[in-house]
KOLNU-428324 format. One line per 10 residues: number of its first residue (from 1); their letters; for each residue x, y, z of N, C-alpha, C. Coordinates in steps of 0.001 Angstrom, whole numbers, padded with zeros to 6 digits. Each point is the difference from the previous one (the first is absolute). Layout:
REM KOLNU-428324
NUM) A) X Y Z X Y Z X Y Z | ... $
REM end
This chain:
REM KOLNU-428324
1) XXXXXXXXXX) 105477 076370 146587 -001399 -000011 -000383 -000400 001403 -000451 | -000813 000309 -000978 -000571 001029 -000365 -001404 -000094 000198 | -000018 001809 000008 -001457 000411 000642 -000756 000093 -000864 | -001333 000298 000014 -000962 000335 -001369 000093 001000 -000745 | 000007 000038 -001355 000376 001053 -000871 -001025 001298 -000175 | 000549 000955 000695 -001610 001152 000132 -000021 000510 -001494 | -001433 000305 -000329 -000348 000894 -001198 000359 -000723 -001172 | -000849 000628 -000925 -000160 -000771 -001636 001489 000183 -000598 | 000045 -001083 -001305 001088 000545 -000768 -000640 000694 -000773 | 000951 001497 -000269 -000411 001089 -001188 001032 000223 -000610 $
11) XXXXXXXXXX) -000310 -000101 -001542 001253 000332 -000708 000043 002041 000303 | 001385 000154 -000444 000060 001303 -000144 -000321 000865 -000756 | -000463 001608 000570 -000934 000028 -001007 000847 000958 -001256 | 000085 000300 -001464 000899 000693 -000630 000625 001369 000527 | -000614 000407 001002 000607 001084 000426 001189 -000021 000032 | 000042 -001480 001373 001652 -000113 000537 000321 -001019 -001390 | -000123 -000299 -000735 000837 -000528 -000844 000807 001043 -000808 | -001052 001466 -000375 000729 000852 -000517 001094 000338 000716 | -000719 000611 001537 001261 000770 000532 001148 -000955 000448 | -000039 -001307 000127 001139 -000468 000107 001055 000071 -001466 $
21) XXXXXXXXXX) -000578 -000349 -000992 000763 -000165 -000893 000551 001680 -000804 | -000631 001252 000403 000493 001069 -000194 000987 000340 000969 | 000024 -001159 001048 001652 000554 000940 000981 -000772 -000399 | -000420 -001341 -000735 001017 -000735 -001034 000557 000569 -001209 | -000859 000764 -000703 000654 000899 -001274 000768 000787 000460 | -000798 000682 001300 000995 001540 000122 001772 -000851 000471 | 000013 -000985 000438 001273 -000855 000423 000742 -000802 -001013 | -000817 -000381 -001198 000532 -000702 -000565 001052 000184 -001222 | 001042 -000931 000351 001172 000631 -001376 000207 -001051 -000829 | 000058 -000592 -001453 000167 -000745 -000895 001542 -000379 -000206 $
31) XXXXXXXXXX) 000394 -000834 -000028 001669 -000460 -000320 000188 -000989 -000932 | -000340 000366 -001521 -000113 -001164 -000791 -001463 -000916 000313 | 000164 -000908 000315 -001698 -000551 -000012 -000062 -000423 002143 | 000380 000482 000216 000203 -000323 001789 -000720 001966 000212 | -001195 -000797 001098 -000171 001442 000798 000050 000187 001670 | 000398 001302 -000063 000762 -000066 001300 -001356 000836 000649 | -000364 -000369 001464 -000823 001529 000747 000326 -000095 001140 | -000646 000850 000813 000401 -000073 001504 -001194 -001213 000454 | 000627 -000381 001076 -000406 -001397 000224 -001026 -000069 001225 | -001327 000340 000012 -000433 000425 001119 -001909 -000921 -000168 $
41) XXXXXXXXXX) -000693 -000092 001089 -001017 -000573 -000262 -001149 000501 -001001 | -000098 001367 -000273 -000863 000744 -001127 000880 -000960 -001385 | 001357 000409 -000419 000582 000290 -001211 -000476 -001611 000170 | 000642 -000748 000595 000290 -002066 -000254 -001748 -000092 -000089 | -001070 000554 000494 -001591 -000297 -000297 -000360 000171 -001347 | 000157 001045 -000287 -000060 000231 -001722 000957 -000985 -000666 | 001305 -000034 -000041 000822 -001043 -001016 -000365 -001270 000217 | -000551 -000662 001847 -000307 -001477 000003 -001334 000118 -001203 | -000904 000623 000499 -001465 -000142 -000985 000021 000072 -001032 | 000385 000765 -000808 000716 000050 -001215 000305 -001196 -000527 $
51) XXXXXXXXXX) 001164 -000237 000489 000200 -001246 -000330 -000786 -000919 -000162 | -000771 -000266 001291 -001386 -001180 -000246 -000603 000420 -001249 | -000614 000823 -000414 -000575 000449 -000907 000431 -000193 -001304 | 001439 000530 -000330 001167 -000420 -000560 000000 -001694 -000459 | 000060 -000255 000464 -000082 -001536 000333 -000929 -001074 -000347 | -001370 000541 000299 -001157 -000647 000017 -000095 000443 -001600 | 000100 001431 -000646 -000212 000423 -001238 000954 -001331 -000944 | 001281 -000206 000266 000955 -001377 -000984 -000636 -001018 000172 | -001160 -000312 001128 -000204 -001518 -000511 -000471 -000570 -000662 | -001169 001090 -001015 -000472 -000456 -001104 000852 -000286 -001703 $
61) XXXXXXXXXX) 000835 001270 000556 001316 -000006 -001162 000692 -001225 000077 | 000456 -000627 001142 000712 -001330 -000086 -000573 -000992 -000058 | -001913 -000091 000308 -000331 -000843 -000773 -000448 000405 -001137 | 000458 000651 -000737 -000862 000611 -001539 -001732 -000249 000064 | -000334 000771 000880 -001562 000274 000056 -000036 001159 000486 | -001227 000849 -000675 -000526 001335 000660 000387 000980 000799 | 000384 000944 000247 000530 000509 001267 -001356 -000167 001083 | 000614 -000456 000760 -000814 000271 001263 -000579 000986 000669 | 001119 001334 -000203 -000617 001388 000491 -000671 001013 -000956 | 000101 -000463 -001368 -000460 000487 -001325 000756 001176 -000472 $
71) XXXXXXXXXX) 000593 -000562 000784 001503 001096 -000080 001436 -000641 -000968 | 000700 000325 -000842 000822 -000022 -000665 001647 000298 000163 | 000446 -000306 000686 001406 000538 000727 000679 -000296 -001108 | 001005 001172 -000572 000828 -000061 -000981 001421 -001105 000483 | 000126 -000802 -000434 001045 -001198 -000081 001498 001004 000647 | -000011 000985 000073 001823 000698 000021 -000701 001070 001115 | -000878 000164 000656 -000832 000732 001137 000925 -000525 000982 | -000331 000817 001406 000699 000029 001294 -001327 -000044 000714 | 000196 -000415 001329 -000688 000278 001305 -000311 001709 -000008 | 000957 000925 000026 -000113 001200 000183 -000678 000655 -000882 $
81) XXXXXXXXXX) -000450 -000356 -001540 -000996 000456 -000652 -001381 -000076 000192 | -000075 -001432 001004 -001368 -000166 000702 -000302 000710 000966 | 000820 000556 001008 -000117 000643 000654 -000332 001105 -000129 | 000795 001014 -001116 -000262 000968 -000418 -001336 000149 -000762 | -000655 -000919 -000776 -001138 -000250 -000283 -001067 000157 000916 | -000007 -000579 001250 -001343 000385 001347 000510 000994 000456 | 001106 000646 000630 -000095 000974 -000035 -000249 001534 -001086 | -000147 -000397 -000953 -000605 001052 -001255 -001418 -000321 -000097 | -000415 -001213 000362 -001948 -000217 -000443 -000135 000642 001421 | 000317 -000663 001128 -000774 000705 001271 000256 001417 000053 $
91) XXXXXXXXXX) 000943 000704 -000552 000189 001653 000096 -001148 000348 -001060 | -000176 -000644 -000967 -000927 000463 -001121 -001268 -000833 000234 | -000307 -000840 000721 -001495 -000265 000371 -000135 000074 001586 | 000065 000868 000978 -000397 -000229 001055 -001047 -000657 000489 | -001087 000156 -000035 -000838 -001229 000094 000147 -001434 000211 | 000876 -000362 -000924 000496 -001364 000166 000745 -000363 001671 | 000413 001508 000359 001037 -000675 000938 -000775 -000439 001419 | -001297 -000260 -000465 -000562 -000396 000945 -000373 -001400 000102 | 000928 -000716 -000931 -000518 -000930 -000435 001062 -001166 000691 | 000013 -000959 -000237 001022 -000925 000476 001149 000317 -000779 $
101) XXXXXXXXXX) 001259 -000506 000515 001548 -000133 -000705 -000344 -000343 -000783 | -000256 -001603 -000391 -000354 -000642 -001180 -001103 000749 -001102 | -000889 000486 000392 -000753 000188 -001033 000817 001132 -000997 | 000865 001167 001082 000844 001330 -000643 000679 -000784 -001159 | 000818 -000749 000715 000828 -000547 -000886 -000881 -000543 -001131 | -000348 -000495 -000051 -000985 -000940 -001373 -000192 001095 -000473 | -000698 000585 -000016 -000415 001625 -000741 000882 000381 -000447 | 001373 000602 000616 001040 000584 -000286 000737 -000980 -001220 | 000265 -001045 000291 000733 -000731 -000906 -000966 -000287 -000870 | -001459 -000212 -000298 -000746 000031 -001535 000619 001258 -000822 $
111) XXXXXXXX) -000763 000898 001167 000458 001197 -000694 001711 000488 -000841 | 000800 -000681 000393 001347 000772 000042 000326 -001341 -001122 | -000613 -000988 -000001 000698 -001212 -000645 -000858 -000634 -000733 | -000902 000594 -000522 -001103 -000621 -000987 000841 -001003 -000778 | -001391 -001029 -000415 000558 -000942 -000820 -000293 -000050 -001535 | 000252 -000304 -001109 -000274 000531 -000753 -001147 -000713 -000766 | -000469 000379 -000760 -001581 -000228 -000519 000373 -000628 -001490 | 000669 -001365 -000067 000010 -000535 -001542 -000849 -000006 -000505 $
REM end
């Protein structure tokens, strides 16, 4: 049996999304299209979220509608360019990092992955 669940859910706020995923770069090594890092709960927080993000951004591409995040992910892109992306908006907008994970990211990836204006 489980007990009652104390305290609200809060997403995280961009801070720790940055600093987790700046202990994933400083770890991370490329091998052809496979990336390797040290395997620890900061580095796997940034690459799981990512991913979601990652993720949630293809589902408009596979149904050929809109991007969802208004974001544009180049077709031959990696996970690790997204990453590197919030960590470059939150170093260059602090402010933001007060904001939720999700919102950094959305920002970061408009910004880094605009879509283009036919």
């Amino acid at each position: 049996m489980f007990g009652p669940v104390m305290g609200t859910a809060q997403a995280a706020e961009g801070t720790v999304l940055v600093a987790q995923c700046k202990v994933l770069l400083r770890s991370a090594k490329t091998r052809g299209d496979q990336v390797e890092f040290r395997q620890d709960p900061e580095t796997v927080g940034c690459w799981s979220f990512m991913g979601a993000v990652q993720d949630l951004a293809g589902v408009a591409e596979i149904a050929n509608q809109p991007p969802i995040l208004g974001a544009c992910l180049p077709p031959d892109g990696n996970r690790l360019q997204l990453v590197r992306a919030v960590v470059a908006y939150g170093t260059a907008h602090p402010p933001v990092l007060r904001e939720p994970a999700g919102v950094l990211a959305l920002l970061a990836l408009r910004d880094a992955f605009p879509c283009r204006k036919d």
